[in-house]
N, C-alpha and C positions, 0 to 999 in steps of 0.2 A: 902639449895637448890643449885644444881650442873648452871653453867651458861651453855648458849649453845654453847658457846666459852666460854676458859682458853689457853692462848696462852703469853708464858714464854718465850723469850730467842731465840724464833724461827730465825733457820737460814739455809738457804739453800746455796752449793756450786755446780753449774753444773760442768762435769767434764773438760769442756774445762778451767776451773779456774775462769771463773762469778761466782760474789757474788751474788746472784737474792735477798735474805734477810740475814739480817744483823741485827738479831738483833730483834725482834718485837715483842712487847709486843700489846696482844687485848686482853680483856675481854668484852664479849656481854651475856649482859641477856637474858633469853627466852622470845620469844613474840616482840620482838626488832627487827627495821627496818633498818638497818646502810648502806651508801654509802661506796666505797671503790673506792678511786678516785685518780688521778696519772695519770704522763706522760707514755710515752708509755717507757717499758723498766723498770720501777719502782718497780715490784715485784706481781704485784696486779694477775696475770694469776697463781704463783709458791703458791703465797699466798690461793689460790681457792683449787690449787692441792694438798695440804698439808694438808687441811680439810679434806680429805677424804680418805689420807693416798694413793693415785695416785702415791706422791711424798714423801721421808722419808730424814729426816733431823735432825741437833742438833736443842736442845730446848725440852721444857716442851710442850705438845698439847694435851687439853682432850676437845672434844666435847661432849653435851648430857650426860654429867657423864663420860663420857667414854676416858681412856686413850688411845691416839693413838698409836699403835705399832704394830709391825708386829704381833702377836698371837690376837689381837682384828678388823685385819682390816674388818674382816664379818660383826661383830658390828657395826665397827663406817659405813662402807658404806648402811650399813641400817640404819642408823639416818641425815645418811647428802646426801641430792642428788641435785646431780649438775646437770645444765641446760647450756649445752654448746652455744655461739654463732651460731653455725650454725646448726639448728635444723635436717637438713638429718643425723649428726653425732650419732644421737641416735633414727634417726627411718627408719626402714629398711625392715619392715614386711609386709605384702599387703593388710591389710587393718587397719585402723584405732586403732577399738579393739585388733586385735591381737598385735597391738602395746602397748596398755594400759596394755595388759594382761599377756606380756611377761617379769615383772621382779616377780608379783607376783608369775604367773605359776613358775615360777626359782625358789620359795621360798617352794616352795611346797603346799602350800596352797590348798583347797579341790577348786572343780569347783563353788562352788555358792559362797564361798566368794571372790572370784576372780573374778567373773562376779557382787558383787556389789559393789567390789574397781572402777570396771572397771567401772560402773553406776556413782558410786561417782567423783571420778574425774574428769569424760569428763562434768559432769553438774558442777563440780566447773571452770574448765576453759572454760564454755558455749561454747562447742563444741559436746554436745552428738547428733544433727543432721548429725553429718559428720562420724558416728562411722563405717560403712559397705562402706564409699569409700576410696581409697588408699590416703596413705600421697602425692606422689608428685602432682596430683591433683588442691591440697590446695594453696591456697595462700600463702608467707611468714610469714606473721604473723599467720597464720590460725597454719600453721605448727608448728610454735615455741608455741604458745598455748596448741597444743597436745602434741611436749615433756614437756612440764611442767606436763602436765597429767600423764606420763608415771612413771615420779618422785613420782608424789603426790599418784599414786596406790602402792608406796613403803611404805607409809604412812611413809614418815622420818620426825624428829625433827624438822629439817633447813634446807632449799633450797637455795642455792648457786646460781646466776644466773650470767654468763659472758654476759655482752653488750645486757639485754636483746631487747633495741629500737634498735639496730642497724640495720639500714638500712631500718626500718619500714616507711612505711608513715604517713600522721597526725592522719588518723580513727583508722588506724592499732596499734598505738602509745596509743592511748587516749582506747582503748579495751584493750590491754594488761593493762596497769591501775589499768582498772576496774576491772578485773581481780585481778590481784593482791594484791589490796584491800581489799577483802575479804578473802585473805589464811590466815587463824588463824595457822602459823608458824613463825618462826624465820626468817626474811630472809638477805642477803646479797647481796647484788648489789653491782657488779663490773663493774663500766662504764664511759664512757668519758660526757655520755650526763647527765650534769650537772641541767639542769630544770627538765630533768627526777627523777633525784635524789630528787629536792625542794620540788618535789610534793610529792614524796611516804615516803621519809628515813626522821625519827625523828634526825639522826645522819651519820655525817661522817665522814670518816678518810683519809687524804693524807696519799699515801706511795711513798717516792720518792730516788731513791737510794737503796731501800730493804730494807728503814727506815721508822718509822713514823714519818709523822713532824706538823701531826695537826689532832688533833682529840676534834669534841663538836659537839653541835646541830647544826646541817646543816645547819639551817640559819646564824649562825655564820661564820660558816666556808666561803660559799659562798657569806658572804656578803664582806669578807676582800680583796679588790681587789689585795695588797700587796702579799698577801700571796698567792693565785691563778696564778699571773704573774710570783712569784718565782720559781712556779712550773708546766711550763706548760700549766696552766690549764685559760679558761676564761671562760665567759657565753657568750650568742651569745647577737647578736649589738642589742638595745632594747628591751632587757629580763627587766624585769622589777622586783626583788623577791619578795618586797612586795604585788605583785597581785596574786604571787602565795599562793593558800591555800592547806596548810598540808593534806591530806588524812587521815581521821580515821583511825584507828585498828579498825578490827573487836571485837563484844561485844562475848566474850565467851559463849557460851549455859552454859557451868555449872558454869557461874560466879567468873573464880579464874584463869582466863588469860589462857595461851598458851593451850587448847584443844590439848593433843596426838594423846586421840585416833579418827579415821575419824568413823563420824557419818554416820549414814545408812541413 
C-alpha cells in the first residue's frame, strides 16, 4: 500500500539563490495526523507547495500513489488540497454553496452529485446553516471552516492545512478542533501553534533550514525543551503537555482506516 506521502531527496532552489529545502526526506502513512513545525524561514510554506506540485523541484515526491510531475499534476491536485492561511484566498463566490460547489462544478461532475459533495462537506465542517449567506459575512473562523469545505467537496486523499489557528480565538480555536477531528483523511498541519499541534498530530517534524532535524511522536518532540530552543520554537509560559489529551482518529465506517470515498 502506496503512503500518502514519499518524499526522497526533495529540494527546492528559488531563483533569487535560497535554498527553501535541502534535502528532505518524509514519509506519512494514510490516515496519519503529523505537525510540521519550524521557525519562520525554515521550508515548512515551500514544503506545502510541493505537495501539490504549486512548486516543482529536485527529489523523489509521490503522493496518494501518485508521482509528482508535471504530466500528473491534475492528479495529484485532486488528491491533496491545501487550506491556505487566509481563508478569502480561496473563497470568492457569493454565496457559501457556490463556494463549496465551485471545484467540483470544475470537475465536471453532474449537478446532484455536486449538490451532495456540497451537503456533505458543509455538515462535516458544521457549517451547513451558513450555506445561502455570503463568505465575508462570517466570521474568521467561520470562514476558514468553509475553505476546508471547499477542499473536502474535492474529495482529496490529504488535506494540507497552513496555520490553521492563526489568529482564531479560544471558541473559534477549540471548533476548528472539533472539526477536525472527525476528517477521516490524512492530514498535515503546518504551524507555529504548538499546543494546537499536542492536541490533534500523533507526530511531528521540525524543518529547520530546509532540513529535518526532528521527527517522532509529538509528544516527544515537544516535550525536549533543548531541541525546541534550538530551533526557534517554544510552548507558551504554563502550558502544561501532560494535561494535554491526544484527539482520537476518527473510527472508519468500513473498518480498515482512511475512508476515500465521502459518504453520502
Amino acid at each position: 500500500m502506496s503512503c500518502a506521502i514519499h518524499a526522497h531527496g526533495i529540494r527546492h532552489r528559488y531563483p533569487n539563490g535560497h535554498v527553501a529545502l535541502d534535502g528532505v526526506d518524509l514519509h506519512v502513512p494514510h490516515g496519519e495526523r503529523i505537525a510540521i513545525l519550524g521557525p519562520n524561514g525554515a521550508g515548512k510554506t515551500t514544503l506545502m507547495l510541493r505537495l501539490n506540485g504549486l512548486l516543482t523541484g529536485e527529489g523523489e515526491l509521490e503522493v496518494a500513489g501518485v508521482r509528482v510531475g508535471s504530466k500528473t499534476l491534475r492528479d495529484v491536485r485532486a488528491r491533496v488540497g491545501l487550506i491556505f492561511q487566509d481563508p478569502d484566498d480561496q473563497l470568492f463566490m457569493p454565496t457559501v454553496r457556490e463556494d463549496v460547489a465551485f471545484g467540483p462544478l470544475n470537475m465536471g461532475l453532474p449537478h446532484p452529485e455536486v449538490e451532495r459533495r456540497v451537503l456533505h462537506a458543509l455538515a462535516a465542517v458544521r457549517m451547513s446553516d451558513v450555506a445561502d449567506r455570503a463568505p465575508h459575512q462570517l466570521s474568521l473562523g467561520q470562514r476558514r471552516r468553509v475553505a476546508i469545505a471547499t477542499v473536502m467537496a474535492m474529495d482529496p486523499t490529504l488535506l494540507v492545512l497552513d496555520e490553521p489557528s492563526a489568529n482564531l480565538d479560544p471558541r473559534s480555536r477549540r471548533e476548528l478542533l472539533d472539526v477536525l477531528e472527525t476528517i477521516e483523511r490524512t492530514l498535515v498541519i503546518v504551524t507555529h501553534d504548538l499546543p494546537f499541534a499536542a492536541e490533534l498530530c500523533e507526530r511531528a517534524v521540525i524543518l529547520a533550514r530546509g532540513r529535518v532535524v526532528a521527527d517522532g511522536p509529538c509528544r516527544d518532540v515537544l516535550g525536549d525543551d533543548e531541541l525546541l530552543a534550538a530551533n526557534d520554537l517554544e510552548l507558551p509560559a504554563g502550558f502544561v503537555l501532560d494535561a494535554i489529551e491526544l484527539r482520537p482518529r476518527p473510527v472508519a465506517e468500513h473498518g480498515h482506516g482512511h475512508a476515500h470515498a465521502m459518504q453520502p
